[in-house]
N, C-alpha and C positions, 0 to 999 in steps of 0.2 A: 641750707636754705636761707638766704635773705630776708633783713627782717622784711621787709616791703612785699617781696612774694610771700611770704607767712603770714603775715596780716591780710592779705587779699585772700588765699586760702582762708584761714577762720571766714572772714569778712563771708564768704560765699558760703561756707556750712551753715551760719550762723541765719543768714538769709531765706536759706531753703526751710531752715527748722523752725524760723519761727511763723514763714508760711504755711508748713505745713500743718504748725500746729495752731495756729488761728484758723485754718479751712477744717480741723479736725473740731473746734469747739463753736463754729458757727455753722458745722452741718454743710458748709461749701468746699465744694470740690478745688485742688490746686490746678495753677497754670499748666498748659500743656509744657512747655518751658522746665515750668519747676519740676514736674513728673520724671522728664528725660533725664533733668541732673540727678536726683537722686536714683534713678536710675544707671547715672554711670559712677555713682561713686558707691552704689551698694556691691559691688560686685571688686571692689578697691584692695585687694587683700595685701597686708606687710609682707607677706611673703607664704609662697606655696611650692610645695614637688608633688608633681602627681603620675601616676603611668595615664599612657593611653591607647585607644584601640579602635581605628578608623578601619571599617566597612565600605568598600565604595561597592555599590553594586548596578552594572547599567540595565538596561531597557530588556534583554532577556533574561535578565536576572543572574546574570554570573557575577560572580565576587571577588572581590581582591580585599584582603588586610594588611593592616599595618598598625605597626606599633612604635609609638615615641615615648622618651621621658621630656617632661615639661617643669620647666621652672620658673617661674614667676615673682619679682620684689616688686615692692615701690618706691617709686623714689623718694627723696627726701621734702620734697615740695607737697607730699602727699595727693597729688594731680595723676603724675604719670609713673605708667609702668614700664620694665622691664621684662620683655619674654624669648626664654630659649627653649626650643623643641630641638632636640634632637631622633630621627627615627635608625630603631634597633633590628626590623623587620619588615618587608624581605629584604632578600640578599641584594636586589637586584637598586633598592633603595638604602640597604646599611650605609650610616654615617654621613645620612643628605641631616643639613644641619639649616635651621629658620633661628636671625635673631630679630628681635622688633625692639628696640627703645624710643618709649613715647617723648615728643616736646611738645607742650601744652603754647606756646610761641611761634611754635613753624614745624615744620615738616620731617615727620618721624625717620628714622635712622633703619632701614630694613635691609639686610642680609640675608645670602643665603648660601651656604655650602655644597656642591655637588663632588661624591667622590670619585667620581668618574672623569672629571678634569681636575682633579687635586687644587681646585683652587674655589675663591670664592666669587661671587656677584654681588655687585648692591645696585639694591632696586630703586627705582623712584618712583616718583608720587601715582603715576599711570598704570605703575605696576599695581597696584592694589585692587583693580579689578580683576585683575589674573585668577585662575585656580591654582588654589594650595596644594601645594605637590597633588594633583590632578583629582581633586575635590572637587564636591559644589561649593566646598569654602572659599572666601576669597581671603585676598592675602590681607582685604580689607576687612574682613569679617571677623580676624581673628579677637581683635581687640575693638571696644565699642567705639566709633568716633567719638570728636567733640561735637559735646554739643552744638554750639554755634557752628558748626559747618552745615543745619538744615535748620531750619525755618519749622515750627512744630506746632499742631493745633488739635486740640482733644473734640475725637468725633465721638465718645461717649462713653459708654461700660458694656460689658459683657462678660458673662462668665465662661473660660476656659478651665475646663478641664476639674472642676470644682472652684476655685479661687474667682472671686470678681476681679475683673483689671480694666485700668481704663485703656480707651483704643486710642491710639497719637499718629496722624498721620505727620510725618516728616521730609519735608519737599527742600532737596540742596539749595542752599542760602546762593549758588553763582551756580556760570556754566562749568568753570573748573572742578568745583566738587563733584558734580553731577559728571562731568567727562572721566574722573579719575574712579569716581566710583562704579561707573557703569548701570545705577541706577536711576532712575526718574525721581521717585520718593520707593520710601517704606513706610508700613502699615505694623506701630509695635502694641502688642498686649502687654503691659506692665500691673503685674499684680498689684494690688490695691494694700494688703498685709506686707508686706516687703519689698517693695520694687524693684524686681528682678523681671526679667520679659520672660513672655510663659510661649510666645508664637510673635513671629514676623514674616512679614510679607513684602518683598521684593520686585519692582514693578522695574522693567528696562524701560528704554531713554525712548521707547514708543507707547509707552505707558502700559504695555500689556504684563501681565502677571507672569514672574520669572521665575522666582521660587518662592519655599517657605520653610520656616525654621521651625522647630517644635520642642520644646525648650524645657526636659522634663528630671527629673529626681533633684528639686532642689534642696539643698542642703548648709546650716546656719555652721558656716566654720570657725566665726570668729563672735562670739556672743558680747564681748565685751563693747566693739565697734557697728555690732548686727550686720557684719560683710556676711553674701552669701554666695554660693558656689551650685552651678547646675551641672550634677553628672552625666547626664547626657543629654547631647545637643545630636538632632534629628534636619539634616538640609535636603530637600527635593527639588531638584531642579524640572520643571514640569513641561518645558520648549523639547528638555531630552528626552526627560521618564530616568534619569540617571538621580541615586542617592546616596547619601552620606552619612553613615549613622557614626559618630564622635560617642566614645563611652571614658568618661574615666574614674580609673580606680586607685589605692591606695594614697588615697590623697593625706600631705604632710603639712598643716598649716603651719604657719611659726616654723617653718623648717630653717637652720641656719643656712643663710648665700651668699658664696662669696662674690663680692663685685667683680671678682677675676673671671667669671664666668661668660658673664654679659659684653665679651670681647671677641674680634675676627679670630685672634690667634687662640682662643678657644674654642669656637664654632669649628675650627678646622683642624680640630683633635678627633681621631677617629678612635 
């Protein structure tokens, strides 16, 4: 990392901590703003392997599963990440392979494997409204945007689920973002004790309500940096009645990765 991007990272941790901890000893509430960044960097981990086990289930309630391993680092700028899913289960999807590396400067690097034409795809930026291997996830969902790509303003607190969190609506900062994401705004509950999002809500480009996230077993994997991880993510898509229940298990923080990973010619290792 460059000292220049290293000093803007602190510069920015530095920022958020010391608002939040002036709002924490004068009884005032932080910026909508400042809520979403720590919100995307509580979720920041060095590095993770975890299984996982997606449910899709549609409108009569039939099922499909699916299982990947997921690997997750960060990068050296301590901003972006690196993620490779590969799925193990079924047959009919063995060795479809998703990579994501984030750039906090321009436009993330997304791939994706199908073994079915032996070869790979890279996606752009349009792509990210898509569904994830045929999920309510999108391919945008998987990893939290930046923040500056919406516009964000706290419409209050409410308690989910036990936890207070405050509510942040977040309206795309242009038409690009807003075209590429396939949303109007989102509506996040960011827990108040950690800032992790506990529910979100998903408004399409006619503003009517799209889906919703449900954001539950969260879990502190990294105590020394307070990163935290939610084992399971809950998406309904409510136009279909089609859902997505995301579970994951065996999670391995601190797990060693090698950067070899985070490559096509890896993604297309079956």
């Amino acid at each position: 990392m460059s000292r220049s991007r290293g000093a803007t990272f602190i510069a920015v941790l530095l920022v958020v901590a010391l608002a939040s901890a002036d709002a924490r000893a004068t009884g005032a509430e932080p910026g909508a703003r400042d809520i979403m960044e720590q919100n995307f960097f509580v979720s920041k981990l060095k590095s993770l392997k975890v299984e996982s086990y997606m449910v899709l289930t549609n409108d009569k309630g039939q099922k499909r599963e699916r299982k990947s391993t997921n690997i997750v680092k960060l990068q050296p700028n301590g901003i972006d990440s690196k993620v490779l899913v590969k799925f193990s289960t079924p047959n009919d999807i063995k060795g479809m392979s998703f990579l994501q590396i984030e750039h906090s400067e321009g436009d993330d690097d997304l791939w994706i494997y199908l073994p079915a034409l032996k070869k790979s795809r890279r996606l752009v930026a349009s792509n990210k409204k898509d569904s994830f291997v045929g999920s309510d996830f999108s391919y945008g969902d998987i990893l939290l945007p930046k923040v500056d790509l919406y516009r964000h303003a706290l419409l209050g607190s409410e308690a989910i689920d036990g936890p207070d969190c405050f509510v942040v609506e977040s309206v795309p900062a242009n038409d690009t973002v807003k075209a590429n994401s396939g949303y109007g705004k989102k509506i996040t509950w960011v827990r108040k004790d950690n800032f992790l999002e506990t529910k979100v809500e998903y408004y399409d480009l006619s503003g009517r309500l799209l889906k919703t996230q449900r954001v539950k077993e969260h879990k502190l994997v990294e105590p020394d940096t307070q990163r935290w991880f939610a084992q399971r993510r809950e998406m309904t898509n409510h136009q279909t009645g089609h859902r997505t229940d995301f579970r994951f298990d065996k999670l391995e923080p601190g797990a060693q990765v090698d950067e070899d990973l985070f490559s096509v010619r890896y993604l297309e290792r079956e």
